[in-house]
C-alpha positions in Angstrom: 0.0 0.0 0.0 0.9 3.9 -0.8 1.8 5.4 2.5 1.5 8.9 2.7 3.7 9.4 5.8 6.7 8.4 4.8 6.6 11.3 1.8 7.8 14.0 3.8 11.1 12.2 5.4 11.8 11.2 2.3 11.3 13.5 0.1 14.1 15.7 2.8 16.2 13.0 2.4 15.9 13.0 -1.6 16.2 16.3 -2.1 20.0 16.3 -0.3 20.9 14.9 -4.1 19.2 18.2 -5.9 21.9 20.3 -5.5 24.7 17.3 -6.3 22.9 16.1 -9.5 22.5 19.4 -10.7 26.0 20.6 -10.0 27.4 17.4 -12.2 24.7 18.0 -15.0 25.3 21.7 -15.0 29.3 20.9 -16.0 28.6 18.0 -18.2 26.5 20.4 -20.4 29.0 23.2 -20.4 31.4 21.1 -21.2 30.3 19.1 -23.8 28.6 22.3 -24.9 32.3 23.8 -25.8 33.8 20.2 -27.0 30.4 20.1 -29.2 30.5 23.6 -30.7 34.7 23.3 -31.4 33.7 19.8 -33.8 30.6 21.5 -35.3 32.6 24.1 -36.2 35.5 22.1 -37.5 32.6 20.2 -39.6 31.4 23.4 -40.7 34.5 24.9 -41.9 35.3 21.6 -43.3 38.9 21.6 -42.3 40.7 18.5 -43.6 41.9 15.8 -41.3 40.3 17.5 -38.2 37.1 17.2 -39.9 37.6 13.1 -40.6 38.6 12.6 -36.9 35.3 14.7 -35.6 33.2 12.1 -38.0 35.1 9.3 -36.3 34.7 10.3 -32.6 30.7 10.9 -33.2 29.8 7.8 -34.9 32.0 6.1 -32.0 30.5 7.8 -29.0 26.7 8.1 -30.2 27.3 4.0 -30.7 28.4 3.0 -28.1 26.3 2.7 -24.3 26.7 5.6 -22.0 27.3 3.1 -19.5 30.0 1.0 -21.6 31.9 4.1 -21.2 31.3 5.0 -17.8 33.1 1.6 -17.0 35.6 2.5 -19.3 36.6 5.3 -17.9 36.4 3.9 -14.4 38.8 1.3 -15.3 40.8 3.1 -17.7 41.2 7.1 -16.6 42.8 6.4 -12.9 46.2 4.7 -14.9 45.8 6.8 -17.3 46.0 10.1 -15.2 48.9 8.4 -13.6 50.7 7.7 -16.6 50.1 11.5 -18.1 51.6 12.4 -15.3 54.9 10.4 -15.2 55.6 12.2 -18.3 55.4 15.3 -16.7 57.8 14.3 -13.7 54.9 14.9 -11.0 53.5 12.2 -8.5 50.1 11.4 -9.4 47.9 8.4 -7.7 45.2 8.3 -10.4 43.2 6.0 -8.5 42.2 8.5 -6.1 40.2 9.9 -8.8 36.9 10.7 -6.9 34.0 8.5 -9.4 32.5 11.9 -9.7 34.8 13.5 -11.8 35.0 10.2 -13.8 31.6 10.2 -14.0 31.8 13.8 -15.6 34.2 12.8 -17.7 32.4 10.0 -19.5 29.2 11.4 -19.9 31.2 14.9 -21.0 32.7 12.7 -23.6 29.4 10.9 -24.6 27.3 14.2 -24.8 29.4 16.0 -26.7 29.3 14.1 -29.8 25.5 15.0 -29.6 26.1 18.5 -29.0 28.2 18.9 -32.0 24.8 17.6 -34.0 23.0 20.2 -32.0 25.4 22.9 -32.8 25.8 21.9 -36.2 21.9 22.1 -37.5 22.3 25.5 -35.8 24.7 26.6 -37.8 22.9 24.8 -41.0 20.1 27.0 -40.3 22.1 30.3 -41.1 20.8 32.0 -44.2 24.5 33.0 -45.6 22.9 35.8 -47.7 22.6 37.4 -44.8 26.6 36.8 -44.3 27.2 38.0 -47.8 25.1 41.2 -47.4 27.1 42.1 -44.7 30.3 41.4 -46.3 29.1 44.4 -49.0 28.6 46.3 -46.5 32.3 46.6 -45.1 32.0 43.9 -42.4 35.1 41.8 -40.9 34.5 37.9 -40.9 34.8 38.0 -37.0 32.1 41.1 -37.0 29.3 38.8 -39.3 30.1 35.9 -37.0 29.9 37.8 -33.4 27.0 40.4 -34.3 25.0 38.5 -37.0 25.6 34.9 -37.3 26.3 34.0 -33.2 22.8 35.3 -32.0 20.6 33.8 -34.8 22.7 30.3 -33.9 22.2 30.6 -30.3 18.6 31.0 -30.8 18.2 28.0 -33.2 19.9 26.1 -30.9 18.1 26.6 -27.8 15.6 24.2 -27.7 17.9 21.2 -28.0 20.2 22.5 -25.9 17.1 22.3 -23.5 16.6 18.5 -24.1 20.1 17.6 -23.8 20.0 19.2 -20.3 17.6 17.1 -19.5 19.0 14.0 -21.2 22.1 14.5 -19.2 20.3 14.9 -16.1 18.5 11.3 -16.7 22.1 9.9 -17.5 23.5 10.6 -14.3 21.6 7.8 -12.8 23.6 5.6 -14.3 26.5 6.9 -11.9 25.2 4.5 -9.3 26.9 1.6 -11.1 30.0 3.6 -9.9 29.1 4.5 -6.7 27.7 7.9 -7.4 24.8 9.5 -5.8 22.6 11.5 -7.8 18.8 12.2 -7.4 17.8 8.5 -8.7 20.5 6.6 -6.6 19.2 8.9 -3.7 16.2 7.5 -4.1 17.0 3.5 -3.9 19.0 4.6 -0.8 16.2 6.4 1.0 14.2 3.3 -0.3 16.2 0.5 1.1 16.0 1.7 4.5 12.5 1.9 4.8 11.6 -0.5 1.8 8.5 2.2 0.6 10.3 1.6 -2.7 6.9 3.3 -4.6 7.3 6.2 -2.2 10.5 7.0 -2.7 10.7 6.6 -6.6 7.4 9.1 -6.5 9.3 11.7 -5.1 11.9 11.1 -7.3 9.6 11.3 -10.3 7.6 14.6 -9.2 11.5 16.3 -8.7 12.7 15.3 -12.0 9.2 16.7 -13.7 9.6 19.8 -11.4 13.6 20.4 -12.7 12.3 19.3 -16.4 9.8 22.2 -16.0 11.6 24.7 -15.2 14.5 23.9 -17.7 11.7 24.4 -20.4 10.4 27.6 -19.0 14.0 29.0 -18.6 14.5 27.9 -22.0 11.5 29.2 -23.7 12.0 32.9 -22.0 15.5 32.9 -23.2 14.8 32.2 -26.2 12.0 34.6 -27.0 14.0 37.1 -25.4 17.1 36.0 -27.7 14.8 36.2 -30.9 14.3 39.9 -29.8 17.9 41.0 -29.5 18.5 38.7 -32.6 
């Protein structure tokens, strides 16, 4: 049976994870949001060689399981942090690695590849007459790209930008495999020492929905106010 009484303990004890999860999935997207702009960029420039490994590095990431390479680099970044830093004549244990930063890592590496997508229909979506109009008119490459191009790209890219936020935020539950406790492995903990397994996972669905929410209404307000100034 649903017991209301044990929803307010646990949903306390739950929401100790908020401010964790969203401090992970708040860097993941920033910086898989810079790794993913750099390869759209090298894709839409088309630079040679740069461009083939950008190609290579998407299809290989957006293959393979997020939590393939959370394992990976749980096994694989401690030695080789170590090792990087042999080379470099400082003493390193690499498998003091806290799980959270490997954890950032993989999912940093993983989202990015889908960023670049993101970034790259954005910049698709540029109408390059507008580019050209502004070249007649005396403007500097870096001038069309900051004043003209950047806003209209930011705009179109928005939305996704949105869902990937919220993708990311549904992938850190797959931290708990490593011993990482986001708002999901919060949850089973609260759970198991009660066993109101419905209860807790309730709670757990209602904060996600509430975080989802507001990421769209931040989203939406931005980007009106961004097709404004655009």
């Amino acid at each position: 049976m649903f017991d209301i009484e044990v929803l307010l303990p646990d949903l306390w004890s739950i929401l100790s994870a908020v401010p964790v999860t969203l401090a992970m999935a708040l860097a993941i997207f920033v910086l898989s949001t810079i790794i993913g702009s750099l390869f759209a960029m090298v894709e839409y420039r088309r630079i040679p060689v740069l461009r083939e490994l950008v190609v290579a590095y998407k299809v290989a990431f957006k293959g393979v399981p997020m939590v393939i390479v959370i394992f990976l680099s749980y096994y694989g970044l401690p030695p080789t942090l170590q090792f990087l830093s042999s080379l470099i004549g400082v003493e390193f244990n690499g498998h003091s690695t806290p799980n959270w930063i490997t954890l950032i890592v993989a999912l940093t590496a993983c989202v990015a590849a889908f960023q670049a997508e993101v970034v790259k229909g954005a910049l698709n979506s540029f109408d390059t007459g507008q580019a050209d109009a502004a070249y007649s008119l005396g403007y500097r490459r870096g001038q069309v790209f900051r004043r003209i191009m950047l806003p209209q790209v930011i705009v179109a890219a928005i939305p996704d930008l949105a869902n990937s936020f919220m993708v990311i935020m549904k992938a850190l539950s797959l931290g708990f495999a490593i011993e990482v406790v986001d708002i999901f492995a919060q949850s089973q903990l609260t759970a198991a020492l009660n066993f109101y397994y419905l209860e807790a996972f309730v709670i757990a669905v209602v904060i996600y929905m509430v975080i989802a929410y507001v990421v769209t209404y931040a989203a939406d307000r931005m980007e009106r106010a961004l097709r404004v100034w655009a």
